[in-house]
N, CA, C and O atoms as a Tinker XYZ file with bonds, in Angstrom:
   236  protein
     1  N     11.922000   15.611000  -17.621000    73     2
     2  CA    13.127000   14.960000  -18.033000    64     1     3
     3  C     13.820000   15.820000  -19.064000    63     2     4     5
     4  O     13.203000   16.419000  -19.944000    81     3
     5  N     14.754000   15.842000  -18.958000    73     3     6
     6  CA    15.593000   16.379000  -20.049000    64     5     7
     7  C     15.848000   16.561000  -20.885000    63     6     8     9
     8  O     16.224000   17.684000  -21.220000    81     7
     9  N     15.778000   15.465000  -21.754000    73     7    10
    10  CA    15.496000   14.405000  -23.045000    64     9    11
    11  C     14.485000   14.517000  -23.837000    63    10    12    13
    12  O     14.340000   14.758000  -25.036000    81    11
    13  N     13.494000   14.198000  -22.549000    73    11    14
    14  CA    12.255000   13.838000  -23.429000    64    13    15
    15  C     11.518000   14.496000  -24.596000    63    14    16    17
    16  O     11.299000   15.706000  -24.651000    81    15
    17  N     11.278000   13.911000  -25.206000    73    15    18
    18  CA    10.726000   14.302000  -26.608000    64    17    19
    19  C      9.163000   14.747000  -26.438000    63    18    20    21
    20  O      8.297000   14.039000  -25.925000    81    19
    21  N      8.982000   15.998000  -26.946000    73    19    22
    22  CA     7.831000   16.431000  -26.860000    64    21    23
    23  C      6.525000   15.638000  -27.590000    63    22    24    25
    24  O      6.594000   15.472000  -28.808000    81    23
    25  N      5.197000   15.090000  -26.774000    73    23    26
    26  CA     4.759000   14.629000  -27.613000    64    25    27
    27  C      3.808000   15.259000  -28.377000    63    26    28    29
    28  O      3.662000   16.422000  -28.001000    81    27
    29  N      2.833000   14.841000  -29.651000    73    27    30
    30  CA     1.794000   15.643000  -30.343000    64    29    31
    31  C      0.908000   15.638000  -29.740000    63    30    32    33
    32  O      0.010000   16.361000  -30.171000    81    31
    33  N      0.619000   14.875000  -28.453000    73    31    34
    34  CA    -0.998000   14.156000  -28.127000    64    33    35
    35  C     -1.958000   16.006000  -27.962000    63    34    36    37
    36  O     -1.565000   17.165000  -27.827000    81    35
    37  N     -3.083000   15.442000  -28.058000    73    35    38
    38  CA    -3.873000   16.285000  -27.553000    64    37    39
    39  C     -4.606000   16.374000  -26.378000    63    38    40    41
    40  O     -4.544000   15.321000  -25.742000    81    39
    41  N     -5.193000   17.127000  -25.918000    73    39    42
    42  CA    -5.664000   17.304000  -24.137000    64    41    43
    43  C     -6.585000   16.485000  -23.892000    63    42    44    45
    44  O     -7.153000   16.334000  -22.810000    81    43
    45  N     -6.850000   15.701000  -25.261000    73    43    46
    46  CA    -8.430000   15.112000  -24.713000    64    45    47
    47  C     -7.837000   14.040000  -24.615000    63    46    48    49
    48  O     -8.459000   13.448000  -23.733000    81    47
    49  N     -6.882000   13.287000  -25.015000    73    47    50
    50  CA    -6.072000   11.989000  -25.178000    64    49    51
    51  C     -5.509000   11.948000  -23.967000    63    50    52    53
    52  O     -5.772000   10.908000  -23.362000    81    51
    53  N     -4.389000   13.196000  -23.030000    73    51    54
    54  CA    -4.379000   12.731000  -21.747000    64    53    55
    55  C     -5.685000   12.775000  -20.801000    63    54    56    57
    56  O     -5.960000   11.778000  -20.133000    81    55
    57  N     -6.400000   13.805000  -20.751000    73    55    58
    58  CA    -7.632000   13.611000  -20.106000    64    57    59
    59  C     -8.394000   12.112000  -20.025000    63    58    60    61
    60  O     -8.974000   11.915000  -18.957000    81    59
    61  N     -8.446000   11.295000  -20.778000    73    59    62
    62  CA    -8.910000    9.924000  -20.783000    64    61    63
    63  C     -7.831000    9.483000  -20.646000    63    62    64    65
    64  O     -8.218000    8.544000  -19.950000    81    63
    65  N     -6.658000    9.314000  -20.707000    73    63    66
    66  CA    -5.852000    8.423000  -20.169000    64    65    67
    67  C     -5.631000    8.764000  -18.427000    63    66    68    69
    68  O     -5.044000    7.952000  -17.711000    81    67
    69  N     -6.105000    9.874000  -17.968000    73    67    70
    70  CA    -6.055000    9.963000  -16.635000    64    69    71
    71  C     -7.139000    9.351000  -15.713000    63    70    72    73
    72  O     -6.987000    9.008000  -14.540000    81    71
    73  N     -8.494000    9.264000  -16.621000    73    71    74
    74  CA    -9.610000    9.214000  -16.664000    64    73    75
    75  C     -9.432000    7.007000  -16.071000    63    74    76    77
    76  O     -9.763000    6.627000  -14.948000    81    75
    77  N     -8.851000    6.007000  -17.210000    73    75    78
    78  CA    -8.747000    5.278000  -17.286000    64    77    79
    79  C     -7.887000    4.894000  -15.688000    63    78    80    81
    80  O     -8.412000    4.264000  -14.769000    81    79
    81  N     -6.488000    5.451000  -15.680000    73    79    82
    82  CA    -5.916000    5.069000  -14.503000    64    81    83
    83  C     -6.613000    5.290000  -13.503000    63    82    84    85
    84  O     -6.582000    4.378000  -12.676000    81    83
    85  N     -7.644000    6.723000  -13.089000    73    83    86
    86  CA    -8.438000    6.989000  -12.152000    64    85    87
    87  C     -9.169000    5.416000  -11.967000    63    86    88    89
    88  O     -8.831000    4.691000  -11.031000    81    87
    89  N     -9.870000    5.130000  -12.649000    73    87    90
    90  CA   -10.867000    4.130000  -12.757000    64    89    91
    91  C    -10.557000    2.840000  -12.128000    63    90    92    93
    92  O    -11.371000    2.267000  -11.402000    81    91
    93  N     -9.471000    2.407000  -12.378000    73    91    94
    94  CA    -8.768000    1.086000  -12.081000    64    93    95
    95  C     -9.023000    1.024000   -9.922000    63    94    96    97
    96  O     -9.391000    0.103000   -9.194000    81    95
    97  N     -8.609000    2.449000   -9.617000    73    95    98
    98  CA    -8.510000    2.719000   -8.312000    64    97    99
    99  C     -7.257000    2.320000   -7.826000    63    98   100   101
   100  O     -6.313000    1.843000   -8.456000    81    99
   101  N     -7.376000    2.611000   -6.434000    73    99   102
   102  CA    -5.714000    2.385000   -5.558000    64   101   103
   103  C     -5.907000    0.677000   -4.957000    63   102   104   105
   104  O     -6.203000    0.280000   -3.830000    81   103
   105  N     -5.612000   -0.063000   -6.186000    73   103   106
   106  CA    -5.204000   -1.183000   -5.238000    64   105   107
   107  C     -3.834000   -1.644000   -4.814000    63   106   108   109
   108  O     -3.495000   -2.561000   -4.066000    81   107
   109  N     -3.142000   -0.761000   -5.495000    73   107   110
   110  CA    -1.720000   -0.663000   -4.726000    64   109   111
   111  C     -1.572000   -0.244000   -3.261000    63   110   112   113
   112  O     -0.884000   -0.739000   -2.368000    81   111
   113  N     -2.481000    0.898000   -3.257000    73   111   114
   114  CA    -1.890000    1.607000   -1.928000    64   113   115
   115  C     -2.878000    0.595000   -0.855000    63   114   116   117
   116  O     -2.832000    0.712000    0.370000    81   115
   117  N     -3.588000   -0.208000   -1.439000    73   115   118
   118  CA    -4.773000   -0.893000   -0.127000    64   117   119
   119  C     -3.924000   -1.905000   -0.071000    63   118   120   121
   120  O     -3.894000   -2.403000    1.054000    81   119
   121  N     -2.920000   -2.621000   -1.172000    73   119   122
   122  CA    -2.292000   -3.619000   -0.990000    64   121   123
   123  C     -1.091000   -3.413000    0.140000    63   122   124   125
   124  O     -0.816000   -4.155000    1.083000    81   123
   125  N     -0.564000   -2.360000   -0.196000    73   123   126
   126  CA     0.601000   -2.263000    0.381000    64   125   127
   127  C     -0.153000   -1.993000    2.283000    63   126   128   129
   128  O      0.283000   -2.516000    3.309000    81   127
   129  N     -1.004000   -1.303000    2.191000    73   127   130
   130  CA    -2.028000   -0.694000    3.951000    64   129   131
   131  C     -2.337000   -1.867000    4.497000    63   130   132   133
   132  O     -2.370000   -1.992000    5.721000    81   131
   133  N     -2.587000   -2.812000    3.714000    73   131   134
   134  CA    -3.138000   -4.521000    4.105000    64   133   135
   135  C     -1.800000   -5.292000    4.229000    63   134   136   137
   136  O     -2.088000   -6.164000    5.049000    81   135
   137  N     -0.679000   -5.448000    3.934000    73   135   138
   138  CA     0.578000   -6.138000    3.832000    64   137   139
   139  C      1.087000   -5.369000    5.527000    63   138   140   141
   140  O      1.442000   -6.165000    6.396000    81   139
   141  N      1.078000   -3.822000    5.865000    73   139   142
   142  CA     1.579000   -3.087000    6.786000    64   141   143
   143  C      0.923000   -3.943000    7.918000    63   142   144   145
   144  O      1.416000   -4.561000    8.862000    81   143
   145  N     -0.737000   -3.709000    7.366000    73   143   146
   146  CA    -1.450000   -3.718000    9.266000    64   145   147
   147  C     -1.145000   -5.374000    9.672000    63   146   148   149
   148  O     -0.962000   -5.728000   10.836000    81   147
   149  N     -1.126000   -6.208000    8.633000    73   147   150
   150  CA    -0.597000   -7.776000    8.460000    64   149   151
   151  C      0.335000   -8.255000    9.210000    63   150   152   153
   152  O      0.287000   -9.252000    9.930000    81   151
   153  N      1.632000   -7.155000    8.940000    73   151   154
   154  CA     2.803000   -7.576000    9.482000    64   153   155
   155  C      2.762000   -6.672000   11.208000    63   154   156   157
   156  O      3.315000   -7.229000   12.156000    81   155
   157  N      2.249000   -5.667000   11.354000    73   155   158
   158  CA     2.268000   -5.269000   12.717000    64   157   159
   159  C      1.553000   -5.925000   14.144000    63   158   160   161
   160  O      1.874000   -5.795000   15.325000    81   159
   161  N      0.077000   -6.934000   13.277000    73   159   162
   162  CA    -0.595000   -8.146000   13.907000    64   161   163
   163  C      0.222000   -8.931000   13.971000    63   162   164   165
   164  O      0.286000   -9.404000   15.106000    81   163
   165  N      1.039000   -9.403000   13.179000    73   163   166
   166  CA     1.797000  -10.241000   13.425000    64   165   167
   167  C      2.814000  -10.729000   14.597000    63   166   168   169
   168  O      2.907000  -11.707000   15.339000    81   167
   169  N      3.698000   -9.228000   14.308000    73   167   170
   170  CA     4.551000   -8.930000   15.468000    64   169   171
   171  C      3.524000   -8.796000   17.134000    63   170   172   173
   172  O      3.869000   -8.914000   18.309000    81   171
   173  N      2.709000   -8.617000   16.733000    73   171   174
   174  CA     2.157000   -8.004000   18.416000    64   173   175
   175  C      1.662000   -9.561000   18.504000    63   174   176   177
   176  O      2.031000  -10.221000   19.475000    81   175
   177  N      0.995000  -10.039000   17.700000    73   175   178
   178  CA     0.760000  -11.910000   18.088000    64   177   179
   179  C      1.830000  -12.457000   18.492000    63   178   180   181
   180  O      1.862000  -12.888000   19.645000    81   179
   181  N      2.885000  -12.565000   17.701000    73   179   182
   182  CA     4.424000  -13.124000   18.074000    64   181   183
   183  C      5.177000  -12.531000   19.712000    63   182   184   185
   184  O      5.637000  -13.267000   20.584000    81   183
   185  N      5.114000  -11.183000   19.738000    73   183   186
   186  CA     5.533000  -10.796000   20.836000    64   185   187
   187  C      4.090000  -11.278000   22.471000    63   186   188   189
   188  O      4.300000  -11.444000   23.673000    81   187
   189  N      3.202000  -11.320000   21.918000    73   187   190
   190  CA     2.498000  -11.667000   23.517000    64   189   191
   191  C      2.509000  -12.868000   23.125000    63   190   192   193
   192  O      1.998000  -13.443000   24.086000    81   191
   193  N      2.830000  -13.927000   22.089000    73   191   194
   194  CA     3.070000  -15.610000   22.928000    64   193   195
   195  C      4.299000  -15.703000   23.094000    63   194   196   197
   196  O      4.561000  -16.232000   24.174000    81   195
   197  N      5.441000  -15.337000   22.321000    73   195   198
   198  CA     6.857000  -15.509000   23.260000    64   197   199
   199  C      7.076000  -14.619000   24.431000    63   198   200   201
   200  O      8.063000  -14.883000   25.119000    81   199
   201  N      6.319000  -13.592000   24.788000    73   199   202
   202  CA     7.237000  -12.676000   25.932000    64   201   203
   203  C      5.548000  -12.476000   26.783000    63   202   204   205
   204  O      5.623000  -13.059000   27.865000    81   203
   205  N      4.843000  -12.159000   26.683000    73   203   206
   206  CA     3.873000  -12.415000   28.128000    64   205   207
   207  C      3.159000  -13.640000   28.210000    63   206   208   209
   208  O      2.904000  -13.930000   29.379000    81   207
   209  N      2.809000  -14.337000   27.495000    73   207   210
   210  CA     2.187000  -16.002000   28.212000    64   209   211
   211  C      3.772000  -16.435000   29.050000    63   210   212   213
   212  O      4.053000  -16.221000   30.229000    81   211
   213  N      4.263000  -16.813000   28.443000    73   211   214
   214  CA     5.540000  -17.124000   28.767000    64   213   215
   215  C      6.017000  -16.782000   30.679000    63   214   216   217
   216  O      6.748000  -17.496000   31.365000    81   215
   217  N      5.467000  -15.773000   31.017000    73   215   218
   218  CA     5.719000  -14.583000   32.112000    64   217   219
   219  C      4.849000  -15.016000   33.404000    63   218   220   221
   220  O      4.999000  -14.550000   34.533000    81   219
   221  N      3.694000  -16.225000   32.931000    73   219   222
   222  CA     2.881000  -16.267000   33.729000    64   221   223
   223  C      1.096000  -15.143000   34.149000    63   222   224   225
   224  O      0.841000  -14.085000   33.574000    81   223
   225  N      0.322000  -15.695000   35.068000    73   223   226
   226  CA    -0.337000  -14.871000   35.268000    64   225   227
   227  C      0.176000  -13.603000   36.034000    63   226   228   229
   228  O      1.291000  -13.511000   36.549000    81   227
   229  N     -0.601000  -12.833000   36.036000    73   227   230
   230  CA     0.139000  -11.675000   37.425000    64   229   231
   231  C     -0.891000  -12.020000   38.375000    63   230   232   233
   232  O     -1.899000  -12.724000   38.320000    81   231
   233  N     -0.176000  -11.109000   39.524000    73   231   234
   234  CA    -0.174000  -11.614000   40.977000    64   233   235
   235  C     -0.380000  -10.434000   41.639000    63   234   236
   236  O     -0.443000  -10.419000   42.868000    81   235
């Protein structure tokens, strides 16, 4: 950034603060992978009871 103001920290202060976020883990990105595969079941449930039951058996 442009702006930003240089800070004093030292290497060991970001090193544990990277350390901490590491730790927590990705439950964002599993949230958001679980919300995706959610909504694509969805659609494929929605699309074979309105458009192939609907159609009959085949013949």
């Amino acid at each position: 950034m442009l702006n930003s103001e240089v800070s004093e920290s030292s290497g060991a202060d970001d090193e544990q603060a990277v350390r901490d976020v590491v730790a927590c883990g990705p439950h964002g990105a599993l949230t958001v992978a679980g919300l995706a595969t959610a909504i694509v079941v969805g659609l494929w449930l929605a699309f074979y009871l309105l458009v192939f039951l609907p159609r009959g058996a085949l013949q």
